[in-house]
C-alpha positions in Angstrom: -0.2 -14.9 -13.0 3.2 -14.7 -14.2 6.4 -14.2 -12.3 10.3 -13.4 -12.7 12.5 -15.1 -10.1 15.8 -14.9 -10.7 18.0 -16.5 -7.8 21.6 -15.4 -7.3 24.1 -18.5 -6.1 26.8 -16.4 -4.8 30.5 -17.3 -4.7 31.9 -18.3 -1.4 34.1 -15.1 -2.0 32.4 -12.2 -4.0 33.2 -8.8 -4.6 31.6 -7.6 -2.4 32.6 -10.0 0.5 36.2 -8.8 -0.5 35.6 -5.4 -0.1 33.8 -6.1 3.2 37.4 -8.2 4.4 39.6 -5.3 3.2 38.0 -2.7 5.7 37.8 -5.1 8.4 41.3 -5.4 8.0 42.1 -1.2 7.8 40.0 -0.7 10.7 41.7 -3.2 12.8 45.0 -1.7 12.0 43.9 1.8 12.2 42.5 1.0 16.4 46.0 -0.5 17.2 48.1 2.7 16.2 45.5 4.8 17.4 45.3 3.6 21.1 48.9 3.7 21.6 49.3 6.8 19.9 46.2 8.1 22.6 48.0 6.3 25.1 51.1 7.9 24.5 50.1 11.7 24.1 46.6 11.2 26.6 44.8 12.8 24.0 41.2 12.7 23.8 40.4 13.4 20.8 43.1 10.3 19.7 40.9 8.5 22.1 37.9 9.1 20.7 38.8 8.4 17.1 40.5 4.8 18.4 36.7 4.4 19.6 35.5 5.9 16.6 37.8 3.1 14.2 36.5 0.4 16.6 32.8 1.0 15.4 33.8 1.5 12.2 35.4 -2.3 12.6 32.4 -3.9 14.7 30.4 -2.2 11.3 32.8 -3.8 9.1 32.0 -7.1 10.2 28.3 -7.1 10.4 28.7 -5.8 6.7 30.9 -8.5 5.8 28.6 -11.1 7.2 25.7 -9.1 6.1 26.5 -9.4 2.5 27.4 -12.9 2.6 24.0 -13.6 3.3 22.0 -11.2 1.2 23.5 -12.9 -2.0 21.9 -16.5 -0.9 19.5 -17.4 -3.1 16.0 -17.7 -2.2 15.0 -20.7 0.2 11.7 -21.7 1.3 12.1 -19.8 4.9 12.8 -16.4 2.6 11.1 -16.8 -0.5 12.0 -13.2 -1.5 15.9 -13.3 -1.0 17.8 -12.5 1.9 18.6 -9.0 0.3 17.1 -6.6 3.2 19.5 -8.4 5.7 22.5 -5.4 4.1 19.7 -2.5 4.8 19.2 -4.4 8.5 22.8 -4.4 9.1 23.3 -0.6 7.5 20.5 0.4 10.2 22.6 -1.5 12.9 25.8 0.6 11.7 23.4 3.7 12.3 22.9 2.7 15.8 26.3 1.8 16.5 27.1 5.3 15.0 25.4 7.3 17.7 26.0 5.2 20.3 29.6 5.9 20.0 29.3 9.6 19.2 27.5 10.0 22.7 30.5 8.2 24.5 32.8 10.8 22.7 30.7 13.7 24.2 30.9 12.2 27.5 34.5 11.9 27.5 35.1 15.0 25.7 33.2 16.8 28.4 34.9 15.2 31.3 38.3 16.2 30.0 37.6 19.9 29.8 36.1 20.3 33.3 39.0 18.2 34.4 41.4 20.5 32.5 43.2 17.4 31.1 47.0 17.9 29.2 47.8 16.7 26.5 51.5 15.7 25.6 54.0 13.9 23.0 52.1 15.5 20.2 54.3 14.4 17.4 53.6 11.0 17.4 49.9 11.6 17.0 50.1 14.1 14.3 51.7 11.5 12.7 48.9 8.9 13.3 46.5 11.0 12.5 48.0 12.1 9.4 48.3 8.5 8.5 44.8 7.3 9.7 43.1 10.1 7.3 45.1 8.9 4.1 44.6 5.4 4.8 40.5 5.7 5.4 40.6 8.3 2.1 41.3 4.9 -0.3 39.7 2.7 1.4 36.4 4.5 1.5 36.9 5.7 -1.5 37.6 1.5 -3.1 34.5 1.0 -0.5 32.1 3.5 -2.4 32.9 2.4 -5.7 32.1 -1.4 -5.2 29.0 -0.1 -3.0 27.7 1.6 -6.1 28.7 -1.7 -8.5 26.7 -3.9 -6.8 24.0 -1.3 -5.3 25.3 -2.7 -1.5 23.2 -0.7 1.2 26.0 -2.3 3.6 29.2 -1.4 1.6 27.7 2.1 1.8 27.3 2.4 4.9 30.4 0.9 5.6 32.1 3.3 3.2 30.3 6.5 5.1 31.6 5.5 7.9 34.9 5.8 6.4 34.1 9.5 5.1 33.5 10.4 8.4 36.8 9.3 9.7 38.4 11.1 7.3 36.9 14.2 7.9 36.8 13.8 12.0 40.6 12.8 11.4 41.3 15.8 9.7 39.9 17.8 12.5 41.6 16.4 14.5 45.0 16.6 12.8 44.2 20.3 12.6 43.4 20.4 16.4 46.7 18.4 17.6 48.7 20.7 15.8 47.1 24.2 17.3 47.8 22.4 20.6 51.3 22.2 19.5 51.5 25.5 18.3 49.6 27.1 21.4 49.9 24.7 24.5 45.6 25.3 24.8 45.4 21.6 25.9 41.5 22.5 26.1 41.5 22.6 22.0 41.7 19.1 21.9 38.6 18.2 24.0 36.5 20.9 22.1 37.7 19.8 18.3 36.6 16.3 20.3 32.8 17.6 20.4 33.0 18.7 17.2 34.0 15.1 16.1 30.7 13.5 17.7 28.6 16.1 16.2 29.9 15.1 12.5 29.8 10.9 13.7 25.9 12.0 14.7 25.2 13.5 11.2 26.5 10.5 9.5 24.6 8.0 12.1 21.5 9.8 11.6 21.6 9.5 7.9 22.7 5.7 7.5 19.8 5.2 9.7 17.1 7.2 7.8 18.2 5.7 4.7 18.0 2.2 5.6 14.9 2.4 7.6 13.1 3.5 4.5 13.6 0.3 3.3 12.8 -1.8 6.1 9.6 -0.1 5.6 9.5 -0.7 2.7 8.7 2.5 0.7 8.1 2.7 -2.8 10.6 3.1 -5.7 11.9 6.7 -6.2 9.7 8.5 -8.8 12.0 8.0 -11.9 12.6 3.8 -11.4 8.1 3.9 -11.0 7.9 6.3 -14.2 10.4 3.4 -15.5 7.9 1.0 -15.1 5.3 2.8 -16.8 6.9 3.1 -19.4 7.8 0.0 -20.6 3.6 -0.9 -20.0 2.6 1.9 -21.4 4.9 0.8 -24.6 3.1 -2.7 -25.3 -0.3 -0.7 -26.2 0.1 -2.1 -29.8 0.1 -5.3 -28.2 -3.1 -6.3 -26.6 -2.3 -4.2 -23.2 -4.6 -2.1 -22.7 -4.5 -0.5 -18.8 -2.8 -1.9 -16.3 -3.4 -1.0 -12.3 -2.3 -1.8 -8.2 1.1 -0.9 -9.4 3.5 -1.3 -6.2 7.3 -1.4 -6.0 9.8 -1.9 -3.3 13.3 -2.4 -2.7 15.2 -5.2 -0.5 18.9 -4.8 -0.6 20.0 -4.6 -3.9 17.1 -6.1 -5.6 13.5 -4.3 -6.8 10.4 -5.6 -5.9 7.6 -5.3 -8.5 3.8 -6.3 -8.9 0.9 -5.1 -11.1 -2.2 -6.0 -12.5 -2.2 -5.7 -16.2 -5.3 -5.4 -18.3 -5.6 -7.5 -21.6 -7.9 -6.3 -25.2 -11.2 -8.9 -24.9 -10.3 -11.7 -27.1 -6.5 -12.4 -26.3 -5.9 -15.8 -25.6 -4.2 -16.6 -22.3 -1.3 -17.8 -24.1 -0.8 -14.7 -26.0 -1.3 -12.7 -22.8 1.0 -15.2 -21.2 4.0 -14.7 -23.9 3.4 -10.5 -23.4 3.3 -10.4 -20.0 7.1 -12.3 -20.1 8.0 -9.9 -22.8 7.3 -7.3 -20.7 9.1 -8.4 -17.4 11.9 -8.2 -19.3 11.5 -5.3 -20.5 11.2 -3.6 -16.7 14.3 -5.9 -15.8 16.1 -4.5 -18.1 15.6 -0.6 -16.9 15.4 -1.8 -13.0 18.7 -4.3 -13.2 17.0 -7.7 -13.0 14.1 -6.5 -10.8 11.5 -9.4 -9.2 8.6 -9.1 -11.0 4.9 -10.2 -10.7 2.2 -9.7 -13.0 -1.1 -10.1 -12.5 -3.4 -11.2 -15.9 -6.9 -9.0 -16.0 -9.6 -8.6 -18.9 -10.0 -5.0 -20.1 -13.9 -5.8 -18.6 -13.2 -6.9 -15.0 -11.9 -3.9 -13.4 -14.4 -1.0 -12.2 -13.8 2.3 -14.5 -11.5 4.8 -12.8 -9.5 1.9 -10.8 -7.0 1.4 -14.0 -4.6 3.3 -15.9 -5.5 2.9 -19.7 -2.8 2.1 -22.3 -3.6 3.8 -25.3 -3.3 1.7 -28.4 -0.7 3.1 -31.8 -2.9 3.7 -35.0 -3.2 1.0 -36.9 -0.5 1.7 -39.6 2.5 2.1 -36.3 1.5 -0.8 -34.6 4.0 -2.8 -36.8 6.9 -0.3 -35.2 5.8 -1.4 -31.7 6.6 -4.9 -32.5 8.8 -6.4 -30.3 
C-alpha cells in the first residue's frame, strides 16, 4: 500500500491569514460609519447594512482563525489535515448569513407599519457611497487570494463582500429617491429587498460548503483527471485499477484506489509505479493525498475493475516515463 502525505508547516502569517486581517479590519471600519451615519438619518436600511457589515466582520474572524488552522500540518488527533475546518467555518458564515437577513426583515417590517421618517440623508448617501467602493476592492483582493490558494473560507468571506456591494448599491439608490421624493416608506422596502439578496448569498455559501462536509466526490473533470493518468501507465504493468473514491477537505483532494498489477511484477516494481503514478495525479489535482492500494490482475472478481489497456508492443517505449 503506498501513500502520499505531504504536510504543509504554515507560516505564523500566510497569505491567506493576511487577507483574512485586511477584511477584519474593512469591516470594522465600515460598522463604525455606518451606525452613526444610521444614527444620524434613522434610516433603516443604514441600519440594516451596519448589521449586515457586523456579520460580515464576526465572518471575517472565524475565517481568519479558520485558515490559520487548516494550514497545520497533520497531527496524530487529525491525521488527514485540518483542511475541512475553512468549509466548517464557510458553513458557519452561511448560518450567520441568514440569521441576520431575518433580523433585517423584522426590522424592515416594523418600520413600515410604523410609518418611520427618515432624515439627514446626505450624510448617508455619502456613507453608502463610500461603503460600496470600499467592499468593491476588498472583495475583489478577497476573491483573488481565495482562488490562489483554493480557500473555501476566503470565499466565503469575499461573497459576503459581493453582497455588500450590491445591497449597498441598493440602498444608495433607495436613499437618494427618498431624497428626491420624501416616500420615507422607500427605504424600509429597498430594506426587504436587501435581506432577500443577503438570503441568496447565505443559502449558497451554505450549499456549497456542506457538500464538502459530506464529503462528495470530485467534480467529474478532476475524477476523469485521475483516470487518466492510470489509464496512461498501461505500458507499464497496470493493468485495471478499481474502488476509485475522491474527496475534498479545504483546499486539499483526497484520493484512494486499488490498482491492479500484470502477474509477474515484483512488488518493487509495482512499488516504484504506483509512486510514479501519485505523482502524476498530484500534479493535475495540485498536490492531492493519495492512497494506492497494490492488487494482482487475478484477485479481483471480473466486472469489479476497470481494465487498462496495454500500448502495442512497438509504442510501449513512448509510454516510458
Amino acid at each position: 500500500m503506498a501513500r502520499a502525505l505531504s504536510p504543509r508547516a504554515a507560516p505564523p502569517r500566510s497569505p491567506k491569514t493576511r487577507a483574512a486581517a485586511v477584511s477584519i479590519a474593512s469591516n470594522a471600519s465600515l460598522i463604525a460609519l455606518k451606525v452613526v451615519a444610521g444614527a444620524i438619518t434613522g434610516s433603516v436600511a443604514i441600519l440594516t447594512e451596519a448589521l449586515h457589515s457586523s456579520i460580515d466582520l464576526l465572518a471575517s474572524v472565524i475565517a481568519f482563525f479558520s485558515v490559520r488552522k487548516a494550514d497545520e500540518p497533520a497531527d496524530e488527533t487529525h491525521p488527514y489535515g485540518h483542511e475541512k475546518v475553512e468549509n466548517l467555518a464557510a458553513a458557519i458564515e452561511g448560518m450567520l448569513i441568514l440569521v441576520g437577513s431575518a433580523v433585517i426583515v423584522y426590522e424592515a417590517t416594523r418600520r413600515l407599519a410604523s410609518g418611520a421618517t427618515v432624515g439627514s440623508l446626505g450624510v448617508g448617501i455619502a456613507v453608502m457611497a463610500f461603503s460600496m467602493v470600499a467592499n468593491l476592492f476588498v472583495s475583489g483582493f478577497l476573491g483573488r487570494e481565495a482562488r490562489r490558494h483554493d480557500s473555501a473560507a476566503l470565499a466565503g468571506d469575499a461573497a459576503h463582500l459581493r453582497t455588500d456591494v450590491a445591497t449597498s448599491a441598493a440602498v444608495l439608490i433607495g436613499l437618494v429617491l427618498v431624497q428626491l421624493t420624501g416616500a420615507s416608506w422607500i427605504d424600509s422596502a429597498l430594506a426587504l429587498v436587501v435581506a432577500a439578496a443577503i438570503v441568496v448569498a447565505g443559502l449558497r455559501i451554505l450549499l456549497g460548503s456542506s457538500r464538502v462536509l459530506v464529503d462528495e466526490a470530485l467534480p467529474p473533470g478532476e475524477l476523469e483527471a485521475i483516470r487518466a493518468e492510470v489509464m496512461a501507465f498501461g505500458g507499464e504493468g497496470v493493468v485495471g485499477y478499481h474502488q476509485l473514491r475522491a474527496r475534498r477537505a479545504g483546499a486539499r483532494r483526497h484520493v484512494d484506489l486499488h490498482v491492479q498489477f500484470r502477474s509477474g511484477t515484483s512488488l518493487e516494481g509495482a512499488h516504484e509505479t504506483a509512486h510514479r503514478l501519485q505523482d502524476a495525479i498530484r500534479d493535475r489535482l495540485s498536490g492531492a493525498d493519495i492512497l494506492i492500494h497494490l492488487e494482482p490482475e487475478d484477485r479481483v472478481r471480473p466486472g469489479m475493475e476497470v481494465p487498462v489497456p496495454s500500448p502495442p508492443p512497438d509504442e510501449r517505449s513512448a509510454t516510458d516515463r
